[in-house]
C-alpha positions as CSV (number, residue, x, y, z in Angstrom):
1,X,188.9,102.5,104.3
2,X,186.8,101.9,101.0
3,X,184.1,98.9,101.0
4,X,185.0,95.8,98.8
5,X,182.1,95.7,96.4
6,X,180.2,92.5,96.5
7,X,178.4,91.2,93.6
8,X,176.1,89.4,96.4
9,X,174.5,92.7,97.4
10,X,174.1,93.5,93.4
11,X,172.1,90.0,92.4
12,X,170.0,90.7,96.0
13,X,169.1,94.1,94.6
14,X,168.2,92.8,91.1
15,X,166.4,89.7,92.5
16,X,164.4,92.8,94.9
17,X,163.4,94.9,92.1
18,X,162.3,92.2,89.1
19,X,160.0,91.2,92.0
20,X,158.5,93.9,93.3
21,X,158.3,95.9,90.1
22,X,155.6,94.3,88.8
23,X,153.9,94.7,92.3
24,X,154.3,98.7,92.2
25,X,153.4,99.2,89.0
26,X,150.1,96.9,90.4
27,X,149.5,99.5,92.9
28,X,150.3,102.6,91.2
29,X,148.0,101.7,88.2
30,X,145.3,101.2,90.7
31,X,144.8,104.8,91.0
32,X,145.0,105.5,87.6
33,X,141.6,107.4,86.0
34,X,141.5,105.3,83.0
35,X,140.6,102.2,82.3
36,X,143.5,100.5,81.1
37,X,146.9,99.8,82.1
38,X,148.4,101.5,78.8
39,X,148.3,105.4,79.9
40,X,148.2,107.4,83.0
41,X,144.7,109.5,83.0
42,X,145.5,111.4,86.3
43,X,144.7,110.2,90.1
44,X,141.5,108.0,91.1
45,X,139.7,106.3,93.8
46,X,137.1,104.7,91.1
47,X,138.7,101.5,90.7
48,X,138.3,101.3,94.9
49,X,134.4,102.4,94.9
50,X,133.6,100.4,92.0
51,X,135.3,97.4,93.8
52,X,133.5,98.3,96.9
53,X,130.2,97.9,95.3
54,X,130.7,94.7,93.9
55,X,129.3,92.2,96.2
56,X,130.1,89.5,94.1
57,X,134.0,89.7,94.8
58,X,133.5,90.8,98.2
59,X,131.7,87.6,98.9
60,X,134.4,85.6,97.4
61,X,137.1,87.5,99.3
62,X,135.3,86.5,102.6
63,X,134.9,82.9,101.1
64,X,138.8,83.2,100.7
65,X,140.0,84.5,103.7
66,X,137.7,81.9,105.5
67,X,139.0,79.0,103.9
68,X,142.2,80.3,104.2
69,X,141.9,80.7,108.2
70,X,140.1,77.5,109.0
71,X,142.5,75.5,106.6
72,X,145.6,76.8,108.6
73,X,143.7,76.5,112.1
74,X,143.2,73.2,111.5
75,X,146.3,72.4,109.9
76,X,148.2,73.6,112.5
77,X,146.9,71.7,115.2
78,X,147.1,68.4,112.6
79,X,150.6,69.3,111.8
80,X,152.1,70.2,115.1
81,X,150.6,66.5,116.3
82,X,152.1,64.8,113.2
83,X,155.5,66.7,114.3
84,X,154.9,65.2,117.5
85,X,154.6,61.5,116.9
86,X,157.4,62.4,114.2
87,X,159.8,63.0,116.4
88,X,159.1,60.8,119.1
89,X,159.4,57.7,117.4
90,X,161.9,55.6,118.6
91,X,163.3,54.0,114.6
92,X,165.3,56.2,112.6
93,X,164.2,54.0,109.7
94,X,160.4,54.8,110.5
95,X,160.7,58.3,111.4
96,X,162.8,58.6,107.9
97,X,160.2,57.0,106.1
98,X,157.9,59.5,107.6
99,X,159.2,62.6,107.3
100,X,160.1,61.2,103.4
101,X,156.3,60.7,102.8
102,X,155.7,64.5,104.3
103,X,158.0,65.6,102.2
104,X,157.1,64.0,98.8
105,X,153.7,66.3,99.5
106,X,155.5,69.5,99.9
107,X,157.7,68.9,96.5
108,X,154.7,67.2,94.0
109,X,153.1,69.6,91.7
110,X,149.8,71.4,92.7
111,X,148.5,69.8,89.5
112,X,148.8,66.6,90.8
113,X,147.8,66.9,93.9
114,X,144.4,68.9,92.9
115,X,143.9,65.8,89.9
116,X,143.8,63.5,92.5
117,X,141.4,65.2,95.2
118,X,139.3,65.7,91.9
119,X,139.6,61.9,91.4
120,X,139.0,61.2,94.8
121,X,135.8,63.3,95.6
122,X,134.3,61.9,92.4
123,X,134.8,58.6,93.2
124,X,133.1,59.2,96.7
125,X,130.5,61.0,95.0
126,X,131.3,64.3,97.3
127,X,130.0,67.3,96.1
128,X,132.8,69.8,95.1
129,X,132.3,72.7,97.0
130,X,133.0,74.7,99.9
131,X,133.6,71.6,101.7
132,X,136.3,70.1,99.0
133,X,137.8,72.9,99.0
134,X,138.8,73.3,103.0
135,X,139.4,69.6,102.6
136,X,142.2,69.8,99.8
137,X,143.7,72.8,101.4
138,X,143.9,71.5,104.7
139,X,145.7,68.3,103.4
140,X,148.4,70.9,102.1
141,X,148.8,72.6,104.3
142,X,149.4,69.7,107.4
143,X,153.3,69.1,105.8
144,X,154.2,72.8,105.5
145,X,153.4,73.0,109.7
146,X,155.3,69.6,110.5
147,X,158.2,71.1,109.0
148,X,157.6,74.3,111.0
149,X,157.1,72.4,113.8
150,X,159.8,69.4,113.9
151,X,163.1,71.7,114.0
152,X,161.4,73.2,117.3
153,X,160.9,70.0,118.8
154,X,164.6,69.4,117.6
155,X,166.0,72.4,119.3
156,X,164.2,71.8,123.0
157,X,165.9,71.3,125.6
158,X,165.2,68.2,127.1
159,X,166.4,68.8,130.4
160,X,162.8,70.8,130.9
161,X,160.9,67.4,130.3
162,X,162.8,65.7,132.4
163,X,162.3,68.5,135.2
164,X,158.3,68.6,134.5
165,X,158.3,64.5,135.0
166,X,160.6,64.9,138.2
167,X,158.6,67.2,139.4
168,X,155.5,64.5,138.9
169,X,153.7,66.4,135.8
170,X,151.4,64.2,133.6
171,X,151.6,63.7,129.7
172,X,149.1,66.9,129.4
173,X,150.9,69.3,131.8
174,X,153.9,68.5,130.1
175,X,152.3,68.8,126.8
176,X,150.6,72.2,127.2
177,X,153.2,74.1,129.8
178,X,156.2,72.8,128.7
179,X,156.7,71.5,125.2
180,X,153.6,73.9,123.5
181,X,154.9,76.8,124.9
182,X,158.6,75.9,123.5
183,X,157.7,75.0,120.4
184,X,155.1,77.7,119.9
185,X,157.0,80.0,117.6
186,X,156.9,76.9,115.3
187,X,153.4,76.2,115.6
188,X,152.8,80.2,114.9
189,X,155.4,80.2,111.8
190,X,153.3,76.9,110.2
191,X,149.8,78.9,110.8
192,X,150.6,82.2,109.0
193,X,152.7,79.6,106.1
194,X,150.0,77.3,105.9
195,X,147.2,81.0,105.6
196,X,149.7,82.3,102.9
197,X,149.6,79.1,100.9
198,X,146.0,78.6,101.1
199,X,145.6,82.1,100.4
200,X,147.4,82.5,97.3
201,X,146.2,78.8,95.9
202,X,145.0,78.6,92.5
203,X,146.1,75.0,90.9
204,X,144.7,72.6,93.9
205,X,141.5,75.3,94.2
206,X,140.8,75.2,90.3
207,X,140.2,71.4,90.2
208,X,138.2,70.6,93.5
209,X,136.2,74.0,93.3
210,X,132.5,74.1,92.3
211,X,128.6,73.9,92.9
212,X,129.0,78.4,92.4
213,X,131.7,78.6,95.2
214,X,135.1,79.8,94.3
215,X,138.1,81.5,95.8
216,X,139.9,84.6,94.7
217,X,143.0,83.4,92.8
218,X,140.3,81.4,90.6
219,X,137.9,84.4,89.9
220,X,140.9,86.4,88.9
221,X,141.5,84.1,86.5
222,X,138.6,83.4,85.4
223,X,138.2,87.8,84.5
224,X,141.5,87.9,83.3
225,X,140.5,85.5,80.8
226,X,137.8,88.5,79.8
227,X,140.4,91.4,79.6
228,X,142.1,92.4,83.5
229,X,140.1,95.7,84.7
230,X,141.8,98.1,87.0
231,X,139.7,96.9,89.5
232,X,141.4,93.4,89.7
233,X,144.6,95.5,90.4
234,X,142.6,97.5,93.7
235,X,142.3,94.0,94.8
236,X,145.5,93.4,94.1
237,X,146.5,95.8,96.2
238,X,144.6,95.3,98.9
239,X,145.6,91.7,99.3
240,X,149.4,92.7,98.8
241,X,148.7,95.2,101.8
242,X,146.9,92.5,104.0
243,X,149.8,89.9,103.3
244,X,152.5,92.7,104.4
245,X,150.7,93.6,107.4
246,X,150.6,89.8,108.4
247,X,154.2,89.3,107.6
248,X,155.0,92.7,110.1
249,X,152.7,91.5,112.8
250,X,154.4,87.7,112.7
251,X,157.8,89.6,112.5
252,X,156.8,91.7,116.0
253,X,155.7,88.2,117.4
254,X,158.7,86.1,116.9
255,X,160.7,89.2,117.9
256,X,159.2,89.2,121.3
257,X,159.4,85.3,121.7
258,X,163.0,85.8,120.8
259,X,163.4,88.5,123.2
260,X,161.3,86.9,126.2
261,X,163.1,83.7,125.5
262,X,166.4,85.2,126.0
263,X,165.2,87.0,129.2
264,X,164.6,83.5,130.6
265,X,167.9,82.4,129.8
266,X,169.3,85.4,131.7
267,X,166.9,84.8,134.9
268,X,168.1,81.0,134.8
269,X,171.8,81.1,134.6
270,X,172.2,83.0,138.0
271,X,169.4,80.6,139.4
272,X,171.7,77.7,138.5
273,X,174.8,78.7,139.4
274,X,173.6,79.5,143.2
275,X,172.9,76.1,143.1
């Protein structure tokens, strides 16, 4: 029996390849001999070595990738507590209101959110810096976990709270063996968001960076201003490598919770109907 064609699979296909297009020719180009993205000059590890011994960009990579974990560390424990009192308030009206307000920050342009930390700091006379910038990028990232978060504490059964309060738990054993534990792949989806967002920031970054520290996004920018060099694209590909390794080992993780949580099901259902 012959297939129906779908012009689904075609526009997923096309959507694929104008996006990751770019991205290969990235890569490939990274290994080219020459200088310049105009001609191939035969195969090359330069671009690599000569990134390697620039200490300068390797600084600002760590500088990146530390902002980018201690922002999402902290946002993540901010955020899943803000999903928390979220969802148990007790008005609609109020928890409406709440979850409009989060919302309004995950929707406004990154222009307008960094203007205003820049009119903020200045007014407070804080130094823009290392500090500004973990602060702007942790404010960010706090709506992307509640939303992670919320549909998690949405999905729980509450049968198991009522269990752990039957069986005379307090508000923390509830919190940490119960709901955390439930709610976990949601708390682990909001991290690695709220890492990729403060990762690849450039708008919010550009406005509350300064003082000589900056983040990667804004020192591309600021060389490709000069003329890109091949060894902006061995970056390139480095940090496109990093991000798909991430996305593979989050992919494993929610696999297994997925799996393990389905095993529990299985071990339950016979436990309950021998009662």
């Amino acid at each position: 029996m012959r297939r129906k064609f779908k012009w689904t699979n075609l526009y997923l296909w096309v959507v694929f390849i104008l996006l990751y297009l770019p991205i290969f020719f990235l890569i490939v180009y990274s290994f080219n001999a020459g200088d310049a993205m105009q001609g191939w000059d035969g195969f090359s590890l330069k671009h690599y070595s000569e990134l390697f011994a620039d200490t300068r960009i390797l600084e600002i990579v760590v500088s990146t990738f530390l902002i980018a974990l201690l922002s999402s560390l902290i946002a993540s424990i901010i955020g899943t507590a803000g999903a928390l009192y979220i969802y148990n308030l007790k008005y609609t009206l109020v928890k409406n209101v709440f979850l409009s307000l989060n919302n309004i920050l995950l929707v406004s342009p990154d222009v307008i959110i960094g203007a205003s930390f820049l009119i903020l700091f200045t007014v407070m006379g804080f130094a823009l810096g290392f500090t500004s910038v973990l602060l702007s990028h942790i404010a960010f990232s706090i709506p992307i976990v509640v939303l992670m978060v919320l549909p998690r504490l949405q999905e729980m059964n509450q049968s198991l709270v009522a269990a752990a309060k039957d069986l005379g738990a307090n508000n923390w054993q509830m919190l940490s063996r119960v709901i955390l534990p439930v709610i976990s792949p949601g708390i682990l989806a909001g991290f690695f968001m709220a890492f990729t967002y403060s990762l690849d920031d450039f708008a919010v970054t550009f406005f509350v960076t300064g003082n000589g520290f900056t983040t990667l996004s804004v020192e591309i920018y600021s060389r490709a201003r000069q003329g890109v060099s091949l060894e902006i694209n061995a970056l390139s590909a480095m940090m496109f490598m990093v991000s798909l390794v991430l996305v593979l080992f989050y992919y494993v993780i929610s696999t297994r919770a997925v799996k393990n949580k389905k095993r529990g099901t299985r071990l339950v259902l016979p436990a309950s109907e021998g009662l």
